[in-house]
mmCIF file of the N, C-alpha and C atoms, coordinates in Angstrom:
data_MODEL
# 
_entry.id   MODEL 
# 
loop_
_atom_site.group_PDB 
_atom_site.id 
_atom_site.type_symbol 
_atom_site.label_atom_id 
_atom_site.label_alt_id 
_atom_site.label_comp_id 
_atom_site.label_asym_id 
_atom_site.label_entity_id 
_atom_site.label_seq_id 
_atom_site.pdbx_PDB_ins_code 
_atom_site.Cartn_x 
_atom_site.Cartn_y 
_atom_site.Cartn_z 
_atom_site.occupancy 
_atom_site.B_iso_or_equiv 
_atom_site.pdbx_formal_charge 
_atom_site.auth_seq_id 
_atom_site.auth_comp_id 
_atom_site.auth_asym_id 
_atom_site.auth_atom_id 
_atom_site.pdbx_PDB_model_num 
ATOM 1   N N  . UNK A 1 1  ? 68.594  102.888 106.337 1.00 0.00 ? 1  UNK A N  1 
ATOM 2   C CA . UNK A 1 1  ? 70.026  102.698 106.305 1.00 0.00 ? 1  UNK A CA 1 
ATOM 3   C C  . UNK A 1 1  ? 70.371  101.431 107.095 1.00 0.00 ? 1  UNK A C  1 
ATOM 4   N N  . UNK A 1 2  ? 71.429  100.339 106.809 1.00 0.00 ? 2  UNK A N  1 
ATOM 5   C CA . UNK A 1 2  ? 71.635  99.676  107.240 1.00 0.00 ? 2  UNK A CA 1 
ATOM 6   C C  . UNK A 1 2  ? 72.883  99.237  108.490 1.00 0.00 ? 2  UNK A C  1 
ATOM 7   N N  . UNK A 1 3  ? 72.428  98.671  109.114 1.00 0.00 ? 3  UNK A N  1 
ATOM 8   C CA . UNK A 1 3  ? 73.396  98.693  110.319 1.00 0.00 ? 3  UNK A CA 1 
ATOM 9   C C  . UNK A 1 3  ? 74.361  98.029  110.075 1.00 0.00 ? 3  UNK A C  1 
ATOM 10  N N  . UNK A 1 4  ? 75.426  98.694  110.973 1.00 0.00 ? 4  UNK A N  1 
ATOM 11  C CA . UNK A 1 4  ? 76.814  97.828  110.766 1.00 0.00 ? 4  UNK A CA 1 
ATOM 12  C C  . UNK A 1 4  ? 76.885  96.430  111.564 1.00 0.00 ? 4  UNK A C  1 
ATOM 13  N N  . UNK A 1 5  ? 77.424  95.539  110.780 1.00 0.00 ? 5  UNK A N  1 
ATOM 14  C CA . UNK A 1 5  ? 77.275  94.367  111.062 1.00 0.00 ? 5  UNK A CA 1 
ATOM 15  C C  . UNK A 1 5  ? 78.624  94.139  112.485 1.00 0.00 ? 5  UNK A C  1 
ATOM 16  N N  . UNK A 1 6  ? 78.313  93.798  112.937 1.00 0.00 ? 6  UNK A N  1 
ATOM 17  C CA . UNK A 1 6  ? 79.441  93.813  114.543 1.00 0.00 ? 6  UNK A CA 1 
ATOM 18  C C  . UNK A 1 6  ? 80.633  92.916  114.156 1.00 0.00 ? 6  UNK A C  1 
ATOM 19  N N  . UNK A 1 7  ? 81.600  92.998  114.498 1.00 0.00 ? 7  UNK A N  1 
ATOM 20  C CA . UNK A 1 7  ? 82.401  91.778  114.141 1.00 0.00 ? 7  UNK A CA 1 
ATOM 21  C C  . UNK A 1 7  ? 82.705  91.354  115.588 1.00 0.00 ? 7  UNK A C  1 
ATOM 22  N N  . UNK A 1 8  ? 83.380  89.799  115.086 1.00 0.00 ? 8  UNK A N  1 
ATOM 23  C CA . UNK A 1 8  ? 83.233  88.900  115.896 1.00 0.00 ? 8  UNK A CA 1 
ATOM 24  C C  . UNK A 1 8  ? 83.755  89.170  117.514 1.00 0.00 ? 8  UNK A C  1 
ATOM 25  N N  . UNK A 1 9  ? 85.342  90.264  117.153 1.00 0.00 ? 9  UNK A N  1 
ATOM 26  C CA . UNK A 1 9  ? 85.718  90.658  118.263 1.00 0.00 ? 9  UNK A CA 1 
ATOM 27  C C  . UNK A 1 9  ? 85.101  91.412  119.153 1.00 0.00 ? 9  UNK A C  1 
ATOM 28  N N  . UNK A 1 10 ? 83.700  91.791  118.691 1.00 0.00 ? 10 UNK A N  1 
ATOM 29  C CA . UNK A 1 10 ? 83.484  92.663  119.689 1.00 0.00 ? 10 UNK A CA 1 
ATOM 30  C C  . UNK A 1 10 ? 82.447  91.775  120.541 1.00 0.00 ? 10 UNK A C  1 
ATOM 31  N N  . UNK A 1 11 ? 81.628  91.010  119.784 1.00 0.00 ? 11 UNK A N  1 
ATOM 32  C CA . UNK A 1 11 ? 81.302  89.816  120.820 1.00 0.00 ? 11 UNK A CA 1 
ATOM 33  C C  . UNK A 1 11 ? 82.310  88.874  121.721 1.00 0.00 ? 11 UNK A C  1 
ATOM 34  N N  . UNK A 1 12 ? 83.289  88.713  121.710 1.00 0.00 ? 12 UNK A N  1 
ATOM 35  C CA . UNK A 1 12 ? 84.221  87.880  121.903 1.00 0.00 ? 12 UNK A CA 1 
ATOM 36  C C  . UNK A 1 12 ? 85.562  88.671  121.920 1.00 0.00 ? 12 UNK A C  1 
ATOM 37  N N  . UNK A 1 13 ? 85.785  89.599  123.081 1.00 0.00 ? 13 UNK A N  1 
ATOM 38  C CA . UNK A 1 13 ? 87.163  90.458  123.100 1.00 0.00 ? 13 UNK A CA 1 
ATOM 39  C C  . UNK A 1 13 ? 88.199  89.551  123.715 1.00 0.00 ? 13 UNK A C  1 
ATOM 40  N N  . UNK A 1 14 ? 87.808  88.803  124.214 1.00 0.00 ? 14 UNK A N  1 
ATOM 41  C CA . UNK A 1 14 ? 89.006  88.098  124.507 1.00 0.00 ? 14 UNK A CA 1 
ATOM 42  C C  . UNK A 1 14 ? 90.028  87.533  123.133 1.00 0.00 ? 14 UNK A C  1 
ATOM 43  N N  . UNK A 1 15 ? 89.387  87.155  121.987 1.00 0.00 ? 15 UNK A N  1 
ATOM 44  C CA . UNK A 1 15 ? 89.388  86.687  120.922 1.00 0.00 ? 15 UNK A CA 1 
ATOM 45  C C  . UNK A 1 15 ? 90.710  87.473  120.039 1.00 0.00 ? 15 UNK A C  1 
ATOM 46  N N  . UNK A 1 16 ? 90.165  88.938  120.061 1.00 0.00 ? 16 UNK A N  1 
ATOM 47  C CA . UNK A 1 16 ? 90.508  90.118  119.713 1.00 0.00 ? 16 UNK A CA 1 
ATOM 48  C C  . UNK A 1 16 ? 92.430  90.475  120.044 1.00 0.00 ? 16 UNK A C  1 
ATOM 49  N N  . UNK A 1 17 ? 92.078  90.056  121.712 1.00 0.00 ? 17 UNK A N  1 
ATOM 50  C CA . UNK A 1 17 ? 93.621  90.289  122.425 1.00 0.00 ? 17 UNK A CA 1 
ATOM 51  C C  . UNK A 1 17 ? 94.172  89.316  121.979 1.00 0.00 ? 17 UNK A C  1 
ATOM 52  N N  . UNK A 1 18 ? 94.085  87.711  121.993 1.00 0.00 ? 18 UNK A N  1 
ATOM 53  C CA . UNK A 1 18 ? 94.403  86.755  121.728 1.00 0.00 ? 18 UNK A CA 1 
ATOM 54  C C  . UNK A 1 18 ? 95.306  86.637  119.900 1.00 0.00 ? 18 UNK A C  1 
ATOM 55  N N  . UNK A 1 19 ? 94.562  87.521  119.412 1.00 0.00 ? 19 UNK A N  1 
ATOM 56  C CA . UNK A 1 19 ? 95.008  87.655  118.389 1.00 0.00 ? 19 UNK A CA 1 
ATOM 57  C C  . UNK A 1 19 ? 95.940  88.615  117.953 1.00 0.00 ? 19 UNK A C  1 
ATOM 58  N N  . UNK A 1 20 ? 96.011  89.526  118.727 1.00 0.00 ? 20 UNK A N  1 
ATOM 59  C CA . UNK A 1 20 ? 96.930  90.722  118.581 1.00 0.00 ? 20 UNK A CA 1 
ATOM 60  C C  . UNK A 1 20 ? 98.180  90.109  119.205 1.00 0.00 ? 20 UNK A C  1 
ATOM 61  N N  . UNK A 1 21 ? 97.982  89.715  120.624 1.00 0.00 ? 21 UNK A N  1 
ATOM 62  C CA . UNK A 1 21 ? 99.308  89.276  121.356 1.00 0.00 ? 21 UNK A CA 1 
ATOM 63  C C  . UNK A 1 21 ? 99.533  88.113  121.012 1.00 0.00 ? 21 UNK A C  1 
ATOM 64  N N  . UNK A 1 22 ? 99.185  87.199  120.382 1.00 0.00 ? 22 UNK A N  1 
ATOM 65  C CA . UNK A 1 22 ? 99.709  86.079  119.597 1.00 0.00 ? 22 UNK A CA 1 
ATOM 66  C C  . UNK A 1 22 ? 100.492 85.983  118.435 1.00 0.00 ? 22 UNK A C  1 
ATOM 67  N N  . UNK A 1 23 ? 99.343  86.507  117.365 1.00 0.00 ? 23 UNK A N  1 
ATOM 68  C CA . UNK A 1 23 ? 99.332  86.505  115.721 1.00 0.00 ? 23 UNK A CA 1 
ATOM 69  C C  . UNK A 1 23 ? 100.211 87.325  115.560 1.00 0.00 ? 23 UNK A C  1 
ATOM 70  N N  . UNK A 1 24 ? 99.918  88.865  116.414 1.00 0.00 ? 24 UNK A N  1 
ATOM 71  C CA . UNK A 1 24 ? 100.775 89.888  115.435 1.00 0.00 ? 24 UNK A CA 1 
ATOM 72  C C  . UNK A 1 24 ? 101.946 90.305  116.535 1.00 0.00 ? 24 UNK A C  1 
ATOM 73  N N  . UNK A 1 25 ? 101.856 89.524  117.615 1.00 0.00 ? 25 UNK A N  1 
ATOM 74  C CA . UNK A 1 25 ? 102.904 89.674  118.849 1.00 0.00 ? 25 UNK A CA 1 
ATOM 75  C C  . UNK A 1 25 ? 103.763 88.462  118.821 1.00 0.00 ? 25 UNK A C  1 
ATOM 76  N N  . UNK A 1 26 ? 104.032 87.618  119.350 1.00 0.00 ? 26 UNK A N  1 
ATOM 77  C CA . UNK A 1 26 ? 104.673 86.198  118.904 1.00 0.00 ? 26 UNK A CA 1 
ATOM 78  C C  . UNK A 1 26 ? 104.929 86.037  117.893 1.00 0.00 ? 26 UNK A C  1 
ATOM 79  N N  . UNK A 1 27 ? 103.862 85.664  117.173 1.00 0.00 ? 27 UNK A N  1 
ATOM 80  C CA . UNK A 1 27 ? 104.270 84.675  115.712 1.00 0.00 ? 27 UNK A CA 1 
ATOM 81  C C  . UNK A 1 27 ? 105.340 85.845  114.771 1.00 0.00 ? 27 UNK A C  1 
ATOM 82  N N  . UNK A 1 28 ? 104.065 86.731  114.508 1.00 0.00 ? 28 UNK A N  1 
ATOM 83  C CA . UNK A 1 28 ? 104.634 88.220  113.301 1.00 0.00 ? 28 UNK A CA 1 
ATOM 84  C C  . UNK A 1 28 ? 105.933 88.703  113.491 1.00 0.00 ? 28 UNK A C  1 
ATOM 85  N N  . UNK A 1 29 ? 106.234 88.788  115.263 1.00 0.00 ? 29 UNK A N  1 
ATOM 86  C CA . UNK A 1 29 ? 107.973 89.488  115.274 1.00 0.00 ? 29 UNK A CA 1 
ATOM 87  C C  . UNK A 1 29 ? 108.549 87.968  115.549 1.00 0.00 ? 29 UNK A C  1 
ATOM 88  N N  . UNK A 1 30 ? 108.375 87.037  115.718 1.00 0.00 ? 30 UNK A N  1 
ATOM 89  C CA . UNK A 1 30 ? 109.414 85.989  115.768 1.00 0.00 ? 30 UNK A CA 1 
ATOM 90  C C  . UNK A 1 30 ? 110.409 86.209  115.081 1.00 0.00 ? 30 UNK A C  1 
ATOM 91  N N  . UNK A 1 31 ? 111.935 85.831  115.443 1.00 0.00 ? 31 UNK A N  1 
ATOM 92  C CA . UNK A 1 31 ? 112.961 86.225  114.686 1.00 0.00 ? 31 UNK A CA 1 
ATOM 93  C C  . UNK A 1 31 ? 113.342 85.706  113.750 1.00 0.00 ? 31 UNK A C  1 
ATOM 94  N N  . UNK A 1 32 ? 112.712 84.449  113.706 1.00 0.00 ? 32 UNK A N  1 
ATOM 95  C CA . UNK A 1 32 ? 113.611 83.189  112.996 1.00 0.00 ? 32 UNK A CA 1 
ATOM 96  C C  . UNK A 1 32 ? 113.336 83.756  111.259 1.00 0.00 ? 32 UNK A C  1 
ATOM 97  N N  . UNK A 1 33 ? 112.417 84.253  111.032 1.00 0.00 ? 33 UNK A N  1 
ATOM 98  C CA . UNK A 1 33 ? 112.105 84.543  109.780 1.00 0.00 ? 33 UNK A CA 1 
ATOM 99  C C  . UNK A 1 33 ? 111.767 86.196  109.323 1.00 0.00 ? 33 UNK A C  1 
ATOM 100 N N  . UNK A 1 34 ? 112.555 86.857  108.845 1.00 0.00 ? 34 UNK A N  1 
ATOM 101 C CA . UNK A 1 34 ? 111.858 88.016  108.370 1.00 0.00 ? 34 UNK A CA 1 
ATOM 102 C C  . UNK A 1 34 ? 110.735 88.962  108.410 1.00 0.00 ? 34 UNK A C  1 
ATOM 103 N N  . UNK A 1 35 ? 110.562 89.895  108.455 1.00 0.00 ? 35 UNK A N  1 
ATOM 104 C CA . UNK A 1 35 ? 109.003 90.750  108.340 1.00 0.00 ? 35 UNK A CA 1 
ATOM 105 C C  . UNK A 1 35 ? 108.845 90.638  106.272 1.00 0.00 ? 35 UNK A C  1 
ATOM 106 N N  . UNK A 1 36 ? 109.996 90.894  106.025 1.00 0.00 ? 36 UNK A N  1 
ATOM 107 C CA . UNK A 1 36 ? 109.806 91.062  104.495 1.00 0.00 ? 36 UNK A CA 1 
ATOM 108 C C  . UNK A 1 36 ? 109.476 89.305  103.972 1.00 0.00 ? 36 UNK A C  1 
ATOM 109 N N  . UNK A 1 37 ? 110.051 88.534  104.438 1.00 0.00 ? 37 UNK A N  1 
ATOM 110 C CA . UNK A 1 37 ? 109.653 86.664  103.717 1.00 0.00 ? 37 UNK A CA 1 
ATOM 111 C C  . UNK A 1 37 ? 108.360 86.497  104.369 1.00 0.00 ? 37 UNK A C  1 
ATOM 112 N N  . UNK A 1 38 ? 108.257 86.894  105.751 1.00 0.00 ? 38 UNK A N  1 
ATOM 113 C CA . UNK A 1 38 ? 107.096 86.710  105.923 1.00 0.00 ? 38 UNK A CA 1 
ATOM 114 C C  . UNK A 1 38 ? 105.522 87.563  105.247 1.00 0.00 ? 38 UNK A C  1 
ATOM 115 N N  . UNK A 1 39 ? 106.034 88.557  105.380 1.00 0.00 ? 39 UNK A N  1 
ATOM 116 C CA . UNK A 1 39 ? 104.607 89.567  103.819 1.00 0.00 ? 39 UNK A CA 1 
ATOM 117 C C  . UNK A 1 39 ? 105.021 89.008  102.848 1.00 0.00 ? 39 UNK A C  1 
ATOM 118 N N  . UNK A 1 40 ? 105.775 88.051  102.106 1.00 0.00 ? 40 UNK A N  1 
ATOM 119 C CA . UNK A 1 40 ? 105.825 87.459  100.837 1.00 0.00 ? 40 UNK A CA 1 
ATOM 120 C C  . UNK A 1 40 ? 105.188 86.471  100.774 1.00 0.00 ? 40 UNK A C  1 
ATOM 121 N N  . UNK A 1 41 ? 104.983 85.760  101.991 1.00 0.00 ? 41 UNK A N  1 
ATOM 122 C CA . UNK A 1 41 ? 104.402 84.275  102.183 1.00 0.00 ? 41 UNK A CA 1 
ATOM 123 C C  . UNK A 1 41 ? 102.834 84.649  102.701 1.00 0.00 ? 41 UNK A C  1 
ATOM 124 N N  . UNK A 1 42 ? 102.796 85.612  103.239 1.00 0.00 ? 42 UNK A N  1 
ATOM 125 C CA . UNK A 1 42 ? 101.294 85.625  103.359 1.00 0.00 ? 42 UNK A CA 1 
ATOM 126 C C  . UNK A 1 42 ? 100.313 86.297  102.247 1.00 0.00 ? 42 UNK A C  1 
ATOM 127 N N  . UNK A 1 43 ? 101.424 87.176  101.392 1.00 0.00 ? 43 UNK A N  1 
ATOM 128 C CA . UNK A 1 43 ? 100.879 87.911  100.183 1.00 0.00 ? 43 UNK A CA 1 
ATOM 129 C C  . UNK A 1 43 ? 100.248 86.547  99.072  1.00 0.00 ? 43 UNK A C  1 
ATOM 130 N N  . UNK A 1 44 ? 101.756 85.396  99.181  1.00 0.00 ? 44 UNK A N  1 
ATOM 131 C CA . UNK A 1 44 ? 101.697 84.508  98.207  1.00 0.00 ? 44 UNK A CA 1 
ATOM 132 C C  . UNK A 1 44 ? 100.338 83.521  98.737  1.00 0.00 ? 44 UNK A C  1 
ATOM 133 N N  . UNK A 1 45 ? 100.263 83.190  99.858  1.00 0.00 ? 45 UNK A N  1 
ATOM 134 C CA . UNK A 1 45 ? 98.768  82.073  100.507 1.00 0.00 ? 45 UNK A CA 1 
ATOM 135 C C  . UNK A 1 45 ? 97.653  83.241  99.932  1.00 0.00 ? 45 UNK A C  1 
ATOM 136 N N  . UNK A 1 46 ? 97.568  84.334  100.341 1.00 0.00 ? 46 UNK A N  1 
ATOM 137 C CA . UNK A 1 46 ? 95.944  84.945  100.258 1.00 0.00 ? 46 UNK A CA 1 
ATOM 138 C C  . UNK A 1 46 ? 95.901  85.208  98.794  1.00 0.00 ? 46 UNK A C  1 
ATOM 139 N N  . UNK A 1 47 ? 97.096  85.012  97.951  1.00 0.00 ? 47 UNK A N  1 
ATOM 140 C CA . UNK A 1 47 ? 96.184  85.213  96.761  1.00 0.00 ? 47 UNK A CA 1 
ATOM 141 C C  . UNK A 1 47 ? 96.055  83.597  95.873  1.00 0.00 ? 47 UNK A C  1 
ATOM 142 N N  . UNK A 1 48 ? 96.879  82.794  96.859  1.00 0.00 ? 48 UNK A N  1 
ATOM 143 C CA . UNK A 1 48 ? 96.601  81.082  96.247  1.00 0.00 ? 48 UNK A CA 1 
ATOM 144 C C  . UNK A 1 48 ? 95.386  80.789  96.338  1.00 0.00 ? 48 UNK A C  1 
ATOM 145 N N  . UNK A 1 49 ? 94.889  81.346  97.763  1.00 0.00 ? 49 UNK A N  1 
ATOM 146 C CA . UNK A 1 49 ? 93.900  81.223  98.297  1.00 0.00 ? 49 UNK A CA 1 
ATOM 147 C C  . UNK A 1 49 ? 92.465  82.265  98.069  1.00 0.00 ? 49 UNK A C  1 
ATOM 148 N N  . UNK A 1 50 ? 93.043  83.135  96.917  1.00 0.00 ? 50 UNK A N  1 
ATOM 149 C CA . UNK A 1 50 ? 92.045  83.976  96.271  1.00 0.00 ? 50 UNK A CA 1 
ATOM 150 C C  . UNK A 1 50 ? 91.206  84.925  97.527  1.00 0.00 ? 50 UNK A C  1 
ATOM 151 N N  . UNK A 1 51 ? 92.020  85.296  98.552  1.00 0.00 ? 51 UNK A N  1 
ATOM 152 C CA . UNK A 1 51 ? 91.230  86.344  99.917  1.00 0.00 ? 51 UNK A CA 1 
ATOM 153 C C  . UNK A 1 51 ? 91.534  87.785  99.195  1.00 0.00 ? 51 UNK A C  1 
ATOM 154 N N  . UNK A 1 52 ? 90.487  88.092  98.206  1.00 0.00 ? 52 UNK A N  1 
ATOM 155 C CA . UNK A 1 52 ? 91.294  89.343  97.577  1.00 0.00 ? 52 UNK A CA 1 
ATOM 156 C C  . UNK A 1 52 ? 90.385  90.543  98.632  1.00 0.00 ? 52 UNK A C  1 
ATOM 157 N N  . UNK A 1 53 ? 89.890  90.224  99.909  1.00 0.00 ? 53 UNK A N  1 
ATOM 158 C CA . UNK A 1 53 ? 89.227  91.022  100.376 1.00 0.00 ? 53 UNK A CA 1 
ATOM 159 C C  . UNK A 1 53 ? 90.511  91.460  101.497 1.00 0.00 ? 53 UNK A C  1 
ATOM 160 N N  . UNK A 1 54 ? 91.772  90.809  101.675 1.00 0.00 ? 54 UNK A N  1 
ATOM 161 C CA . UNK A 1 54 ? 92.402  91.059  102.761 1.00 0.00 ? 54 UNK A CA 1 
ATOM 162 C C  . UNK A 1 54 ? 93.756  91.125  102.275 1.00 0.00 ? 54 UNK A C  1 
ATOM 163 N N  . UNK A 1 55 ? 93.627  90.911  101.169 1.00 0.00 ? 55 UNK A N  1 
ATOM 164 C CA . UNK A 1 55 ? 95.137  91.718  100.049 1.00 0.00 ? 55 UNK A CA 1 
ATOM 165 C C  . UNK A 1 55 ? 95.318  92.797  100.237 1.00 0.00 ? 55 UNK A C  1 
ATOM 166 N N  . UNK A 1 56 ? 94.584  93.956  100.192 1.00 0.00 ? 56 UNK A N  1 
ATOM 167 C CA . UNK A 1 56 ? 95.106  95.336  99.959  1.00 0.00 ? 56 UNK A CA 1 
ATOM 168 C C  . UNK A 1 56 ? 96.214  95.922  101.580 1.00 0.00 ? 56 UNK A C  1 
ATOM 169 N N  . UNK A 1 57 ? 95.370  95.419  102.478 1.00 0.00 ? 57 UNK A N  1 
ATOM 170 C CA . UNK A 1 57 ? 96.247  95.585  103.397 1.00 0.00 ? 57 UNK A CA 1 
ATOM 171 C C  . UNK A 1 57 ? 97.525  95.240  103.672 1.00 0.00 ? 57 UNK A C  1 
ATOM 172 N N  . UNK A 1 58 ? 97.225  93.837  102.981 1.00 0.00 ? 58 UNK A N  1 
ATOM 173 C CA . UNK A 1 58 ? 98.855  93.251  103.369 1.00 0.00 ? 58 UNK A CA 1 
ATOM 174 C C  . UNK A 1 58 ? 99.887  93.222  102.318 1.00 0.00 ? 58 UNK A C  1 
ATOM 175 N N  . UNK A 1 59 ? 99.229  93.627  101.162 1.00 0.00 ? 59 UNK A N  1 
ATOM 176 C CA . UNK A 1 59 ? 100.043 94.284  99.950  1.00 0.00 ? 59 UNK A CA 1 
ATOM 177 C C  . UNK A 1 59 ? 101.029 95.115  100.616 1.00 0.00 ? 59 UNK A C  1 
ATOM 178 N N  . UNK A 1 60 ? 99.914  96.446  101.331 1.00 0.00 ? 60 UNK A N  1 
ATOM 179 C CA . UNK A 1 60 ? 100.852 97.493  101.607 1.00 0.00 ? 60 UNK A CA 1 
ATOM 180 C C  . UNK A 1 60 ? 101.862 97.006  102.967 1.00 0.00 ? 60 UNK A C  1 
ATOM 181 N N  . UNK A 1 61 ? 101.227 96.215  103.445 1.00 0.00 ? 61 UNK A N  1 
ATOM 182 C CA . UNK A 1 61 ? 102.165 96.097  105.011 1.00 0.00 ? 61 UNK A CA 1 
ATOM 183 C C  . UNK A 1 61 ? 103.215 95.368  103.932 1.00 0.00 ? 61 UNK A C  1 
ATOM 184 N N  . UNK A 1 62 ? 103.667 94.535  102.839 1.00 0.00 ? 62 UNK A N  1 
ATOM 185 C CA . UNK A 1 62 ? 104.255 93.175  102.366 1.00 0.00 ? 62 UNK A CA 1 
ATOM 186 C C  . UNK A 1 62 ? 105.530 94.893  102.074 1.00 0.00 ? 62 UNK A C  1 
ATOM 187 N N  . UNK A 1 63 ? 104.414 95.712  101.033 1.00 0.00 ? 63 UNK A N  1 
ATOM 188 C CA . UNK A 1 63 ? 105.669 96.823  100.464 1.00 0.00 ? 63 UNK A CA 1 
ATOM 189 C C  . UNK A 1 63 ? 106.607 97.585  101.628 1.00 0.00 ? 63 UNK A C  1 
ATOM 190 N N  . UNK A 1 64 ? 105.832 98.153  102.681 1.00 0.00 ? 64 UNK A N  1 
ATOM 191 C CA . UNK A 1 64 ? 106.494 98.720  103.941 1.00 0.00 ? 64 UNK A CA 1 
ATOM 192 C C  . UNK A 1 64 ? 107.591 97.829  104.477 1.00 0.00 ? 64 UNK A C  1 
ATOM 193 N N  . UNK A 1 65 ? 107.612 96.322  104.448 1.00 0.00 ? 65 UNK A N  1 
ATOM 194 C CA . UNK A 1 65 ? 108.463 95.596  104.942 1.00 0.00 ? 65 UNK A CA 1 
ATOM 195 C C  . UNK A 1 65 ? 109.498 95.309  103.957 1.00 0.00 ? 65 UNK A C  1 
ATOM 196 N N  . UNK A 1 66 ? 109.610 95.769  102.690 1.00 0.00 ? 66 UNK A N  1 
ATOM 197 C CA . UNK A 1 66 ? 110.964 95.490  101.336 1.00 0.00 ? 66 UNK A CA 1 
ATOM 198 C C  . UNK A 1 66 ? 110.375 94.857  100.613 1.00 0.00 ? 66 UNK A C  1 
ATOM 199 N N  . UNK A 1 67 ? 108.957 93.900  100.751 1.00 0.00 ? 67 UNK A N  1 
ATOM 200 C CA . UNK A 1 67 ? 108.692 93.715  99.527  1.00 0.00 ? 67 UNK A CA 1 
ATOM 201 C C  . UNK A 1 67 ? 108.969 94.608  98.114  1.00 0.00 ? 67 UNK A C  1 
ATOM 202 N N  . UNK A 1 68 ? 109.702 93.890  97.404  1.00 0.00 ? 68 UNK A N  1 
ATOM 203 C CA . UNK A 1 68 ? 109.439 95.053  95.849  1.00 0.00 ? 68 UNK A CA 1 
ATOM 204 C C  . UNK A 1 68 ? 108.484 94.709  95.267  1.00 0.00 ? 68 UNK A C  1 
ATOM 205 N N  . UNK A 1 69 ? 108.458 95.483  94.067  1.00 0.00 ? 69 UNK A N  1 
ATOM 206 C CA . UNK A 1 69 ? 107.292 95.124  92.775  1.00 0.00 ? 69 UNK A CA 1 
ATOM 207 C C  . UNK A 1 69 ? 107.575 93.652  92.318  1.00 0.00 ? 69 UNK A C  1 
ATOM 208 N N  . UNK A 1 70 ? 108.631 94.200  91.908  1.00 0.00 ? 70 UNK A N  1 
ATOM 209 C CA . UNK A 1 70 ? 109.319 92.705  91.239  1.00 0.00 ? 70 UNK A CA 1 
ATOM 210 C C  . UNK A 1 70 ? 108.941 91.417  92.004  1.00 0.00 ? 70 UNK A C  1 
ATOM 211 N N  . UNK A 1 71 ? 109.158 91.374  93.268  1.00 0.00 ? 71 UNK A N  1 
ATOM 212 C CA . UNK A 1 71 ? 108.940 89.938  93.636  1.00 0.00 ? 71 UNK A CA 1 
ATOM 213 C C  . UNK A 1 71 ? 107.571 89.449  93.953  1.00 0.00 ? 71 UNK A C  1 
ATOM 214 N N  . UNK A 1 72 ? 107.053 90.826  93.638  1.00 0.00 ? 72 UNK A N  1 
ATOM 215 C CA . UNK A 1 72 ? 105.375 90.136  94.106  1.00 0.00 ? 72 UNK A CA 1 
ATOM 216 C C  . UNK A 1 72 ? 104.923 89.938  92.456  1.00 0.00 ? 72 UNK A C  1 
ATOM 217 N N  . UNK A 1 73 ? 105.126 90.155  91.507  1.00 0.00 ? 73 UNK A N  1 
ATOM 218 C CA . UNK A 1 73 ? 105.406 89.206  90.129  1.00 0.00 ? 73 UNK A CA 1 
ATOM 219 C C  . UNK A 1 73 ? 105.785 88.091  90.089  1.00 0.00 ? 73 UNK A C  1 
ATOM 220 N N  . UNK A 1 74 ? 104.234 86.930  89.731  1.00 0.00 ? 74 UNK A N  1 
ATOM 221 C CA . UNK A 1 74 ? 104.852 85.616  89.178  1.00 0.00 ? 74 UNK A CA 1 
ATOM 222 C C  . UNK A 1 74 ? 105.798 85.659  87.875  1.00 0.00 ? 74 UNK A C  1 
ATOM 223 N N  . UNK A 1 75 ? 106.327 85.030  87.902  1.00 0.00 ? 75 UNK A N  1 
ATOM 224 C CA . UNK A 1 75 ? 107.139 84.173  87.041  1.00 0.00 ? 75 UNK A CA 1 
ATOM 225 C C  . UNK A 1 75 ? 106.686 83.208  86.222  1.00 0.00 ? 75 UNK A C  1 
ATOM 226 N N  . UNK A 1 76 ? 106.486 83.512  84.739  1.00 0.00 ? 76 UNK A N  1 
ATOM 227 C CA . UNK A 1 76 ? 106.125 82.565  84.403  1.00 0.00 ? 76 UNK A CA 1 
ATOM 228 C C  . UNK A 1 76 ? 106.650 80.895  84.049  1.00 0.00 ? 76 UNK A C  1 
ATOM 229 N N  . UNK A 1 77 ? 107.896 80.840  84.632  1.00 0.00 ? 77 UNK A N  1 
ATOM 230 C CA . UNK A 1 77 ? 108.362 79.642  84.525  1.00 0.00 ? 77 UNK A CA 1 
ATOM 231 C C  . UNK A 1 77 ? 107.838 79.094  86.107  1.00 0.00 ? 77 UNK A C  1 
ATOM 232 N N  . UNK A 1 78 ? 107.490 79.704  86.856  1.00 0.00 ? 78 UNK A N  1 
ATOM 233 C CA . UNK A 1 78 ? 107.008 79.338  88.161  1.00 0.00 ? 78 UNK A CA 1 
ATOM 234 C C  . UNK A 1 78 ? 108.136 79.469  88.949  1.00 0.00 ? 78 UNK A C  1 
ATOM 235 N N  . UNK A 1 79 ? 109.297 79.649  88.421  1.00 0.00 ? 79 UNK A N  1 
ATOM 236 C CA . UNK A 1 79 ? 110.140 79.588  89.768  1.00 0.00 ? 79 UNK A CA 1 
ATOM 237 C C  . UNK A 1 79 ? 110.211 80.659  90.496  1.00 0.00 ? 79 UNK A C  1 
ATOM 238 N N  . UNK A 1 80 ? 110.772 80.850  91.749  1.00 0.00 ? 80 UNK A N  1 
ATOM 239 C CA . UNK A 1 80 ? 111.038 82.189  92.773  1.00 0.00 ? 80 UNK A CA 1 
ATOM 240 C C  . UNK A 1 80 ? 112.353 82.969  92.163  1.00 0.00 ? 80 UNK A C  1 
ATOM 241 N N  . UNK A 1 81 ? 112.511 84.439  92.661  1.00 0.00 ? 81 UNK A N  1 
ATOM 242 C CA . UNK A 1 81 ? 113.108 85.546  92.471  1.00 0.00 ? 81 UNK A CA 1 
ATOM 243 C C  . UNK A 1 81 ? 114.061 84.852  92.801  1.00 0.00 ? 81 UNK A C  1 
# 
């Protein structure tokens, strides 16, 4: 059976905090912009950016925050909702 591969934070916890109290502390509640524009904009980069390994999560965090169905549908004229 094969072992679980460690991730990085656990070599490197400082890394770990840094990222929680930054990324998802600072930046994520900043006021200036939404929880819902912001899961639209990170839904819209990870799949420009084809990360379909870290979509499912933020699908659901994008829906919990008002994302609808509808707006996570391109458009085929390309424009926004």
């Amino acid at each position: 059976m094969a072992q679980k591969k460690p991730t990085v934070y656990e070599f490197i916890p400082k890394l770990g905090q840094l990222r929680d109290d930054v990324l998802f502390g600072d930046v994520w509640e900043h006021p200036d912009l939404s929880k819902r524009d912001r899961s639209l904009i990170t839904v819209a980069m990870l799949a420009a950016l084809y990360r379909t390994d870290e979509m499912r999560g933020h699908m659901q965090r994008a829906l919990d925050n008002g994302v609808t169905q509808k707006a996570r549908r391109p458009r085929p004229d390309g424009a926004t909702s």
